[in-house]
C-alpha positions as MATLAB code, in Angstrom:
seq = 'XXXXXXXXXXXXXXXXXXXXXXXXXXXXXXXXXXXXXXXXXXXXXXXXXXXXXXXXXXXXXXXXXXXXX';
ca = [
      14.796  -11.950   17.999;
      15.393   -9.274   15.396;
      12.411  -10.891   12.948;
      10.097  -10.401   15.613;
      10.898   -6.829   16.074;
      10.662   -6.128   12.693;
       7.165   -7.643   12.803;
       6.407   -5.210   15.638;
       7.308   -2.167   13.709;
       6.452   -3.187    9.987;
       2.852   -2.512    9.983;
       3.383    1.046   11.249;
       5.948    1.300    8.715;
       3.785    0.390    5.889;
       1.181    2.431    6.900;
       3.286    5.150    7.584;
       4.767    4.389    3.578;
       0.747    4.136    2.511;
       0.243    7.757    3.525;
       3.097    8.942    2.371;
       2.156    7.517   -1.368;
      -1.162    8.354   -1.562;
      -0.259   12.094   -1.263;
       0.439   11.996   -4.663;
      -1.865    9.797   -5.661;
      -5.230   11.527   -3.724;
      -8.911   10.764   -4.773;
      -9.036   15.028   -6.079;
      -6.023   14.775   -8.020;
      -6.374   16.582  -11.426;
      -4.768   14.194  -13.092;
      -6.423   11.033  -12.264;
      -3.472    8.679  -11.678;
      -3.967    5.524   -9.536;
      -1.530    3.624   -7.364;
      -1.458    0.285   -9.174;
      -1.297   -3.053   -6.286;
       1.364   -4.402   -8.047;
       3.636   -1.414   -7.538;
       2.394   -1.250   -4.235;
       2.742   -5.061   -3.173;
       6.510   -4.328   -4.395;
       7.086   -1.223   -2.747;
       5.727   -2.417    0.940;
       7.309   -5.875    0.589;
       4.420   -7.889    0.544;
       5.357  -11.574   -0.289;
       1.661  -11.500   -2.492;
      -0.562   -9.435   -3.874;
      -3.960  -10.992   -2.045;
      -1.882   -9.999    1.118;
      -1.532   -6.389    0.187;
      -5.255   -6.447   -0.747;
      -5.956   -7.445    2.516;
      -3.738   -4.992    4.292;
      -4.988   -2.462    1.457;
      -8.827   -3.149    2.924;
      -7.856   -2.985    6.368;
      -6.669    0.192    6.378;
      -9.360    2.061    3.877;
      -7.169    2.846    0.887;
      -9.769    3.831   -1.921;
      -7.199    4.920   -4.904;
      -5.194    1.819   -5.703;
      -6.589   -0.081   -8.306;
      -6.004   -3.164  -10.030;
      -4.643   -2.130  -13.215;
      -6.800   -2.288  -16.512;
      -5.952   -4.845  -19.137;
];
């Protein structure tokens, strides 16, 4: 029972996190720093990347960035 309430709540969470992130990481900041999906992924618990990605396109996140090799 308390998995599936957790389920209920952790999107909202994560987006919640997402904003919360991206404050310091905004589209006009001076300094030009990107969130990485990596960091991310780890941050919101994500157990992969290519789900992050997905939740990252679902909710319209334009300032994370794969990072450059």
């Amino acid at each position: 029972m308390n998995q599936y309430l957790l389920d209920i709540f952790l999107v909202k969470l994560r987006v919640w996190a997402l904003q919360i992130l991206t404050k310091r990481y905004a589209p006009y900041n001076s300094h030009g720093d990107y969130l990485e999906i990596a960091h991310v992924s780890e941050l919101l618990a994500f157990n992969s990347e290519e789900d992050c990605k997905s939740f990252l396109n679902s909710n319209g996140s334009a300032h994370i960035k794969a990072p450059r090799w």
